[in-house]
C-alpha positions as CSV (number, residue, x, y, z in Angstrom):
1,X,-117.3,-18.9,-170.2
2,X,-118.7,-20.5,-167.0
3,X,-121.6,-20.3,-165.8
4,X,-122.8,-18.2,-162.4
5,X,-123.9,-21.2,-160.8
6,X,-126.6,-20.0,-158.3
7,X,-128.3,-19.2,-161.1
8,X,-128.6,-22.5,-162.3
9,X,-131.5,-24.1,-160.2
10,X,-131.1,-27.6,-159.9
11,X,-127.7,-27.1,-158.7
12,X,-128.7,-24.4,-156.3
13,X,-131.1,-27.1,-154.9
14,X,-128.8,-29.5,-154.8
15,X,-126.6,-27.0,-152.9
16,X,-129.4,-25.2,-151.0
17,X,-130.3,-29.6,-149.8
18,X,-126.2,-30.1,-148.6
19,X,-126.4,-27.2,-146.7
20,X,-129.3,-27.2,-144.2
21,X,-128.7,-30.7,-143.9
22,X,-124.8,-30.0,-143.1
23,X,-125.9,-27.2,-140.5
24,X,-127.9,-29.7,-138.4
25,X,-125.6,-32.4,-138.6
26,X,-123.0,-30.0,-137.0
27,X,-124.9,-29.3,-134.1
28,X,-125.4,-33.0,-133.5
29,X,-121.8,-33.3,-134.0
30,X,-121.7,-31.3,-130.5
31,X,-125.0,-32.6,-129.4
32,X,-124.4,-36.2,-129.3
33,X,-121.4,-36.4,-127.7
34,X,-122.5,-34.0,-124.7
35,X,-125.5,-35.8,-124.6
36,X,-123.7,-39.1,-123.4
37,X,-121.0,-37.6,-121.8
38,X,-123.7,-35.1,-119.3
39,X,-127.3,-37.2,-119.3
40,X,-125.9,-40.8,-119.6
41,X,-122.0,-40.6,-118.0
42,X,-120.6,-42.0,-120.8
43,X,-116.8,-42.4,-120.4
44,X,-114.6,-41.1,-123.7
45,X,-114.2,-44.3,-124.8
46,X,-117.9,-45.0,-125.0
47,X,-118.1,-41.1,-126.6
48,X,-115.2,-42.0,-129.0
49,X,-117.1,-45.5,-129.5
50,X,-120.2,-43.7,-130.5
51,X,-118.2,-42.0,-133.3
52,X,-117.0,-45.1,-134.7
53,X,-120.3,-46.9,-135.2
54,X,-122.3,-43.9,-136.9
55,X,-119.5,-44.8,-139.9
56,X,-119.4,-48.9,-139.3
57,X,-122.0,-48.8,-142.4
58,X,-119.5,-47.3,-144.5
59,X,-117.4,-50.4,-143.7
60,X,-120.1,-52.8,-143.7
61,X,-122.0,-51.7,-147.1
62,X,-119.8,-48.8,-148.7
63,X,-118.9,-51.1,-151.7
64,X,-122.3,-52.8,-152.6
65,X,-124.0,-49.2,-151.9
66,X,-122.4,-48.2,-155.0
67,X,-123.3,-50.8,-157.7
68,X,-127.2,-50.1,-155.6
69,X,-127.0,-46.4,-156.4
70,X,-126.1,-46.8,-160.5
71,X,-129.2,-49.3,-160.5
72,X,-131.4,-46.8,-158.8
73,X,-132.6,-42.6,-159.5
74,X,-130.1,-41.3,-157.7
75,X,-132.5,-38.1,-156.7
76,X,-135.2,-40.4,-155.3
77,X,-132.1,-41.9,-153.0
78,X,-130.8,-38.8,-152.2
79,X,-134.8,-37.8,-150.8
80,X,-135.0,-41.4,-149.1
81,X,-132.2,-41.0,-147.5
82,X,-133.2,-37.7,-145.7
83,X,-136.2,-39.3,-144.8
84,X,-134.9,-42.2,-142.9
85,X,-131.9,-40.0,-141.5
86,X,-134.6,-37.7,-140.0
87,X,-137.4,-40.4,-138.6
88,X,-134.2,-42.1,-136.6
89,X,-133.2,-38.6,-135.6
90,X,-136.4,-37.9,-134.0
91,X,-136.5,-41.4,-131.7
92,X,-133.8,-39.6,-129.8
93,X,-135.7,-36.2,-128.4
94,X,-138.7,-38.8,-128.3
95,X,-136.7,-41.2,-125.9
96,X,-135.7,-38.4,-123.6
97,X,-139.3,-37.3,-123.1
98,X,-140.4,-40.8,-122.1
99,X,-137.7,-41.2,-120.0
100,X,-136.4,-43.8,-122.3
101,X,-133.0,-42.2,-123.5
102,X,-130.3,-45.0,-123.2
103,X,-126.7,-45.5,-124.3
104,X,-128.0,-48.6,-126.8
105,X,-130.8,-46.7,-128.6
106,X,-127.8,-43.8,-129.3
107,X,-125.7,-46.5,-130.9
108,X,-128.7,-47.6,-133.0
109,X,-129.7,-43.7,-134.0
110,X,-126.0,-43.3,-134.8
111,X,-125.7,-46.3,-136.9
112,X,-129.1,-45.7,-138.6
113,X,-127.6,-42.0,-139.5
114,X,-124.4,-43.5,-140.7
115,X,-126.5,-45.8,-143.2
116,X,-128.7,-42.9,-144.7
117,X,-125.4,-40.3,-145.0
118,X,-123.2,-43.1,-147.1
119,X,-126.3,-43.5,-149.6
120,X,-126.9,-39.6,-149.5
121,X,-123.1,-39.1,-150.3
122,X,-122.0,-41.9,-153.3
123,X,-126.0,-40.2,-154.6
124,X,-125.3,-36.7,-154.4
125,X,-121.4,-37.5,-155.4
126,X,-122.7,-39.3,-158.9
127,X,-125.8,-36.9,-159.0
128,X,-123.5,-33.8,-159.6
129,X,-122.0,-33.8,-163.0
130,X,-125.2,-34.4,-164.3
131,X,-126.7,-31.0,-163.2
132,X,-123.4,-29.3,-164.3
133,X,-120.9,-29.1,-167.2
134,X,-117.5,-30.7,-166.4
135,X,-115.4,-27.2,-166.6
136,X,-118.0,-26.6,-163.8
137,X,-116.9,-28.9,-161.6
138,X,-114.4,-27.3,-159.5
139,X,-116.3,-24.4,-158.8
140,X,-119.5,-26.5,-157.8
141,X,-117.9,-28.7,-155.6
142,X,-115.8,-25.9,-153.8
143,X,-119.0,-24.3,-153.5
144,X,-120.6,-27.9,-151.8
145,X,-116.9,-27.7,-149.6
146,X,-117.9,-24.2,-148.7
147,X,-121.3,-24.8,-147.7
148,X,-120.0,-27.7,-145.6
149,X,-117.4,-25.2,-144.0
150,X,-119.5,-22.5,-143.0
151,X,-121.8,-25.4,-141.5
152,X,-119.1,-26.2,-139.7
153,X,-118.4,-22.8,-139.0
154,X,-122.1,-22.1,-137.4
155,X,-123.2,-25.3,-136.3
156,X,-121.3,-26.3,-133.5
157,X,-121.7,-22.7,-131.7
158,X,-125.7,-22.8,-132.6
159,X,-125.5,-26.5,-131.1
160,X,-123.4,-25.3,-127.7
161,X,-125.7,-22.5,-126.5
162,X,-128.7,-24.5,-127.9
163,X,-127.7,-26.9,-125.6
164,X,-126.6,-24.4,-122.6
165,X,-130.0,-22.0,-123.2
166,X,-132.3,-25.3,-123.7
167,X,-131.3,-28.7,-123.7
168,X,-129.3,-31.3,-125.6
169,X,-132.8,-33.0,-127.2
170,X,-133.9,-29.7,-128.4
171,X,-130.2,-28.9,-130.5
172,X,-131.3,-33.1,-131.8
173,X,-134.6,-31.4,-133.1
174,X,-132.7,-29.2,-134.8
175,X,-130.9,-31.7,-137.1
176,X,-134.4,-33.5,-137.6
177,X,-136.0,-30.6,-138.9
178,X,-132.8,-30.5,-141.4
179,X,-133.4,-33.6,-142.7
180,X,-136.9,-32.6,-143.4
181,X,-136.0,-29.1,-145.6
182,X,-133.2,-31.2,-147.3
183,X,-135.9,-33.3,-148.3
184,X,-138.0,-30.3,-149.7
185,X,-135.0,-28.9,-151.8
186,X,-134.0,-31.9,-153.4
187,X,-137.7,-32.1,-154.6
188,X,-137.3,-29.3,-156.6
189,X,-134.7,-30.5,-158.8
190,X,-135.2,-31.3,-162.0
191,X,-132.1,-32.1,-163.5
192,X,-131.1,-35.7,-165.3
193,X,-132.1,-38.4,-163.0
194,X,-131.3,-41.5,-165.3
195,X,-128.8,-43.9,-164.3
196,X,-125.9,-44.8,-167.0
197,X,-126.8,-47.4,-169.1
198,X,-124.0,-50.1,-168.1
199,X,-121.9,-51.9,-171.1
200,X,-122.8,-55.6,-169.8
201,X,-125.3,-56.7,-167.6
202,X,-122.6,-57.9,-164.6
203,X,-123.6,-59.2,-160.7
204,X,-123.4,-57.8,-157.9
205,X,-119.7,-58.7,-157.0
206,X,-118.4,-58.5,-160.6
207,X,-119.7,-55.0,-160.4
208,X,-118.4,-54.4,-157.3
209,X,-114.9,-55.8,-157.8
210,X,-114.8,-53.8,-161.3
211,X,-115.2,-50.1,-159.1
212,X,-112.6,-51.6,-156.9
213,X,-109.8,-52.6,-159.5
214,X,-110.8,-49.1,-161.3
215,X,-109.3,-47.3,-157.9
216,X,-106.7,-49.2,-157.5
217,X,-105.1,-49.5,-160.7
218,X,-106.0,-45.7,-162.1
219,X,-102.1,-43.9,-161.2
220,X,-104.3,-41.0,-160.1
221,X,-107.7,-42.4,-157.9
222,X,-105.1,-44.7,-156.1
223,X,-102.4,-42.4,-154.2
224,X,-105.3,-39.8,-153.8
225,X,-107.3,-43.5,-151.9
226,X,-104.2,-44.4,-149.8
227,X,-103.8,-40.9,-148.7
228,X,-107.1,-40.6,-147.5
229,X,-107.1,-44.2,-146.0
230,X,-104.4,-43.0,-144.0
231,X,-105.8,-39.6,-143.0
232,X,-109.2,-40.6,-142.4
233,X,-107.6,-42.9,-140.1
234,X,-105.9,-40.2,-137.9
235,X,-108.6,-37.9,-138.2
236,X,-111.1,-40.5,-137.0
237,X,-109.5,-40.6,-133.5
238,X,-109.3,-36.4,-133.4
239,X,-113.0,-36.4,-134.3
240,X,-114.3,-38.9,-131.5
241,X,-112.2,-37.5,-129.2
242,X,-112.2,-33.6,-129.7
243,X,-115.0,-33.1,-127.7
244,X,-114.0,-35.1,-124.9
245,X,-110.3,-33.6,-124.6
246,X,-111.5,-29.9,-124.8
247,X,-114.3,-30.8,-121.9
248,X,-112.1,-32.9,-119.6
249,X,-108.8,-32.1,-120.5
250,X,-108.9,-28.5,-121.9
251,X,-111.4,-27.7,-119.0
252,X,-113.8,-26.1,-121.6
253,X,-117.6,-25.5,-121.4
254,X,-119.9,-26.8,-124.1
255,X,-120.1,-22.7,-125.5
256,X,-116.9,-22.4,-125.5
257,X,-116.1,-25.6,-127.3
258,X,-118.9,-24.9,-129.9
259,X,-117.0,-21.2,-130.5
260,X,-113.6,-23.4,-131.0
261,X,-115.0,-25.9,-133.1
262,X,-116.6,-23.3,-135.4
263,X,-113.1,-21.2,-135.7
264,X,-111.3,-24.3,-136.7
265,X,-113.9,-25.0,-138.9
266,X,-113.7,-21.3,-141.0
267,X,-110.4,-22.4,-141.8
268,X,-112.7,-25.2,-143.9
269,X,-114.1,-21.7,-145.4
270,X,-110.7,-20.1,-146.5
271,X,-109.8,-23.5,-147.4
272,X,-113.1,-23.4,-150.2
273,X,-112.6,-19.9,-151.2
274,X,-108.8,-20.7,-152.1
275,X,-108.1,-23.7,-153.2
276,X,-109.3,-22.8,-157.0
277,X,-106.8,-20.3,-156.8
278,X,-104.0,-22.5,-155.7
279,X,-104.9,-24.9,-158.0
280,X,-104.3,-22.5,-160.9
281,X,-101.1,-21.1,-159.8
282,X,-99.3,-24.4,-158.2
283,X,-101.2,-26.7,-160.5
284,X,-103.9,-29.4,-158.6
285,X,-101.3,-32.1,-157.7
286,X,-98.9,-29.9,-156.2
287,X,-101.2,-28.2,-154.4
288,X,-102.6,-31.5,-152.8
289,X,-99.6,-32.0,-151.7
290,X,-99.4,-28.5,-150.1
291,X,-102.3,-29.3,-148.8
292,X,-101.8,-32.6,-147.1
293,X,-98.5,-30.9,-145.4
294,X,-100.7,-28.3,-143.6
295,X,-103.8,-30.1,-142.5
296,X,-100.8,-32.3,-140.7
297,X,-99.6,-29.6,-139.5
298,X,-102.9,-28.3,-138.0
299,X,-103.0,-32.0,-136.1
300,X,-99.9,-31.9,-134.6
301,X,-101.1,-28.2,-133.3
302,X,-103.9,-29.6,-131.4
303,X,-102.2,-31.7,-128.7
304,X,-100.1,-28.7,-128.3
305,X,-103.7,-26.8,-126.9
306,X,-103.1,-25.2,-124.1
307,X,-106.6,-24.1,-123.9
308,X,-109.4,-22.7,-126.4
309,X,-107.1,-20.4,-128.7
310,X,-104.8,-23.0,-129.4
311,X,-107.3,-25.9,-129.7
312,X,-108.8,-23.7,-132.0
313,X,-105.9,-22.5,-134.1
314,X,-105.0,-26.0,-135.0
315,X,-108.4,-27.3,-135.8
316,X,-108.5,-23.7,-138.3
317,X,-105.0,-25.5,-140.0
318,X,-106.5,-28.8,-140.1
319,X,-110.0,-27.7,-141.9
320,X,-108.1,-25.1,-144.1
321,X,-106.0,-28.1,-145.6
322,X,-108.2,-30.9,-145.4
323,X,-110.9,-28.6,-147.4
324,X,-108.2,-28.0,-150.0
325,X,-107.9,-31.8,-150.3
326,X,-111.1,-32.5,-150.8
327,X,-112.2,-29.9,-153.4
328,X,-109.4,-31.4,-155.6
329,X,-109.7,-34.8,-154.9
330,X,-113.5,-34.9,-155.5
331,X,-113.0,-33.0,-158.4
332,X,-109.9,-34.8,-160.5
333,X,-111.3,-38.0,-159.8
334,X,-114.4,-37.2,-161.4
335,X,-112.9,-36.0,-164.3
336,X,-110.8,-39.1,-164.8
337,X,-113.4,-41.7,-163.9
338,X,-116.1,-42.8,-166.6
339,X,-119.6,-42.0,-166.2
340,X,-120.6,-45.8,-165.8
341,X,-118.2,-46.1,-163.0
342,X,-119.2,-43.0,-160.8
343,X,-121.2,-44.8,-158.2
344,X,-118.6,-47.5,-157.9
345,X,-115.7,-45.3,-157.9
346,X,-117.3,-43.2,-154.8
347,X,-118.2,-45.9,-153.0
348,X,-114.9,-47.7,-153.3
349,X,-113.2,-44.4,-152.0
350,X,-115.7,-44.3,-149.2
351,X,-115.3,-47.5,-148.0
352,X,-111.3,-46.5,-148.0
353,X,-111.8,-43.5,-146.5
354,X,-115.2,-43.7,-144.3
355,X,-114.6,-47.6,-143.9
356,X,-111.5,-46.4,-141.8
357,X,-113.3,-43.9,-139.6
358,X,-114.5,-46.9,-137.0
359,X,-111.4,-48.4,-137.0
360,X,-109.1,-45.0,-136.2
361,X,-112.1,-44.2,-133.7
362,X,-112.2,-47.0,-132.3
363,X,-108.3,-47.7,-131.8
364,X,-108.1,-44.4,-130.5
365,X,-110.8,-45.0,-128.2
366,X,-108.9,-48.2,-127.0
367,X,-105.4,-46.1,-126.6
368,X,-106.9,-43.2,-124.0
369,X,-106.0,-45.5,-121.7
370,X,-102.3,-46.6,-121.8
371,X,-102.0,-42.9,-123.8
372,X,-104.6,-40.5,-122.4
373,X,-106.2,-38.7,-124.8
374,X,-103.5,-36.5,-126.0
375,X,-100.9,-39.7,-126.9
376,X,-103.7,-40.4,-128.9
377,X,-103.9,-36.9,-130.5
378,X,-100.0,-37.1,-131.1
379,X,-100.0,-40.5,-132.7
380,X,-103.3,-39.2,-134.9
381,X,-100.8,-36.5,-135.9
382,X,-97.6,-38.8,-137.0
383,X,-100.5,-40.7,-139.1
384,X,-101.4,-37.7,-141.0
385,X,-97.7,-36.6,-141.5
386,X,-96.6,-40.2,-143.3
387,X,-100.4,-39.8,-145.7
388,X,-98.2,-37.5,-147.6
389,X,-96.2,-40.2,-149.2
390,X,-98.7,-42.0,-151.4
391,X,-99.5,-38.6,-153.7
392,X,-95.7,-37.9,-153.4
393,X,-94.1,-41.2,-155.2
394,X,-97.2,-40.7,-157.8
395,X,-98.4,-39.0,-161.1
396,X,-100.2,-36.7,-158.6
397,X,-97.0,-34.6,-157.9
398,X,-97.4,-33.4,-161.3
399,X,-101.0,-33.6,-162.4
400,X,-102.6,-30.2,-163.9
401,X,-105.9,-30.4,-164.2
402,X,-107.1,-30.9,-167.6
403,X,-108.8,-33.5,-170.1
404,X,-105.3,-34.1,-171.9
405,X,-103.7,-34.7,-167.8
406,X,-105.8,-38.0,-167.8
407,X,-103.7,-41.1,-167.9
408,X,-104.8,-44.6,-169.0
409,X,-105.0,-46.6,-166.1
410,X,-102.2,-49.4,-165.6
411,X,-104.4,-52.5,-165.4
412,X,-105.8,-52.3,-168.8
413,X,-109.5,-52.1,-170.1
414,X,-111.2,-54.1,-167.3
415,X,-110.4,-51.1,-164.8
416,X,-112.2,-48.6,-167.2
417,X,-111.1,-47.2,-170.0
418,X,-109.9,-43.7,-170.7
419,X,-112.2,-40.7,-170.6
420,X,-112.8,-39.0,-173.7
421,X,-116.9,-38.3,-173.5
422,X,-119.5,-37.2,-171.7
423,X,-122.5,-38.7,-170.7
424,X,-126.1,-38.1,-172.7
425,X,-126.6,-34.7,-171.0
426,X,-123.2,-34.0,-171.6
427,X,-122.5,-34.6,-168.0
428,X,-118.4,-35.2,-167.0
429,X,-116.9,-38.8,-165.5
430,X,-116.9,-38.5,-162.1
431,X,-115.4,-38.7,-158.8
432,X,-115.0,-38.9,-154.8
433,X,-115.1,-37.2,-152.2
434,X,-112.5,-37.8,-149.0
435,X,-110.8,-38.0,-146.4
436,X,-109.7,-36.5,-143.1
């Protein structure tokens, strides 16, 4: 019988850490943007350039940040990471005091953020099953999914009349202070903090390439990676340019964006509370696939936004499907991945997925003009609609979840061999997290 997690207290620090931190990220998610679109005149492209470079790390150092995380304590990273996420934070209500806010010093902050949150993420992502029991696994991460939805969910509306009662630096201060109680939390864990002993002692790019040939040869970890390339893609441009089509195109003010963001995002939090469910009755690759068709769905129903009810509506479709996708991806490739390979594996899926987010942001910041933004919005949606095919001509279409589901990968031992034990504290193989 499982256990009730929120009564396990490492993993309800671990949980208690994700979610403050989420909530203040999600008004900055509103923040930023409105803060160079109203107080610096930034054009969309410049907003939807913005977007792109807070995940350029993830391009530039996604793959070594893994093999860096396995040598490391993953809880002191996670604690470091807060730290530097919430001192670059801070220069940004700092600058606008002295009269120093500037375009430049946003693309640093954002950059600087983008480098903490990729080390925070592959750490917490490998962190995980060691706090937990691997039968655990669904339910804790649809619990981290939820958290992250209901952040999603609050943040944005607390970040638009933040910004409309006060002003844009104080909804920043916000996220700082976030950063600081994540921080606290994560102090308070206790758990297993030791990295896995690795079989060989390997360099830097041999450890590297060995998470990489892993992903891409494991007939599971790969079409789940190519789906999420693909998505992440699409959903790049939607996110960089959301805010910019509800407030020019849509016509919407910065409260009345925030309520629209936070409705699409509860369909994040239907998404969480169902997808176990789903999982059980369709089995967890069909219901990917389920998935995938309606968080496509949801994109090609924002272009169609007439106004805030419709943005809205299909943002709640995207969230509800792209939630459901994440929870089982996260959780079936950690049960198929070795425990020496977690790091690697995570950060090999986030340079896929992640790596692609300044790319798709910045192509579709390039496209508003021969497009306008909503060409862009339909082309993000034809994306999302062919990231089906990957899962569908796999194993995935009829993976159950289950030890005895796990196949062998295809290139042999050198991409990690099967499953079949837990770490030292009995922690489960591991995962990633994804896309869209």
């Amino acid at each position: 019988m499982q256990r009730n997690l929120w009564r396990v207290p490492d993993y309800r620090n671990l949980w208690l850490s994700h979610s403050v931190s989420l909530i203040g990220t999600q008004v900055s998610v509103l923040a930023f943007p409105l803060m160079a679109l109203l107080l610096l005149d930034a054009s969309a492209t410049e907003v939807s350039m913005l977007a792109a470079v807070e995940f350029l790390p993830s391009l530039l150092l996604g793959l070594p940040a893994g093999a860096w995380v396995e040598r490391l304590p993953r809880r002191a990273v996670l604690i470091v990471s807060d730290v530097v996420r919430a001192v670059a934070m801070a220069a940004v209500p700092l600058a606008y005091v002295l009269d120093a806010l500037s375009l430049p010093l946003l693309f640093v902050v954002a950059f600087v953020i983008g480098l903490g949150t990729i080390f925070f993420d592959i750490a917490q992502l490998s962190y995980l099953p060691a706090l937990i029991e691997q039968d655990e696994l669904t339910d804790g991460n649809a619990k981290l999914e939820g958290a992250r939805s209901v952040a999603q969910l609050g943040g944005p509306t607390a970040g638009g009349f933040l910004i409309q009662i006060f002003t844009v630096p104080v909804a920043i201060a916000v996220d700082v202070f976030s950063y600081i109680l994540s921080a606290f939390f994560l102090l308070r864990v206790r758990g297993r903090d030791v990295p896995p002993e690795p079989i060989e002692q390997m360099s830097l790019r041999k450890e590297i390439a060995e998470g990489v040939r892993f992903v891409f040869a494991h007939p599971l970890v790969r079409p789940l990676a190519l789906c999420a390339l693909a998505a992440d893609l699409a959903f790049a441009a939607v996110l960089a340019l959301q805010v910019p089509y509800a407030a020019t195109t849509l016509h919407l003010e910065s409260g009345v964006i925030g309520i629209a963001l936070a409705v699409g995002s509860a369909g994040g939090l239907v998404g969480a509370a169902i997808s176990g469910r789903l999982a059980e009755r369709l089995g967890a690759g069909r219901t990917v696939l389920v998935s995938i068709v309606v968080f496509s769905a949801g994109a090609a129903l924002v272009p169609l936004a007439g106004g805030a009810v419709g943005f809205a509506a299909g943002l709640f479709v995207v969230y509800l499907g792209v939630v459901v996708f994440n929870i089982l991806q996260v959780t079936i490739c950690q049960t198929v991945t070795p425990a020496r390979l977690l790091g690697r594996m995570n950060a090999t899926l986030r340079f896929i997925s992640w790596g692609s987010v300044p790319l798709g942001a910045a192509v579709g910041g390039v496209l508003v003009g021969p497009l306008d933004i909503r060409g862009v919005l339909w082309a993000a949606a034809g994306v999302c609609a062919l990231s089906v095919l990957p899962p569908l001509f796999s194993r995935i279409r009829g993976y159950v979840e289950g030890p005895e589901q796990e196949p062998e990968p295809e290139s042999g031992p050198e991409s990690g061999p099967k499953q079949e034990s837990t770490d030292e504290a009995g922690a489960p193989p591991l995962e990633t997290e994804g896309a869209a």
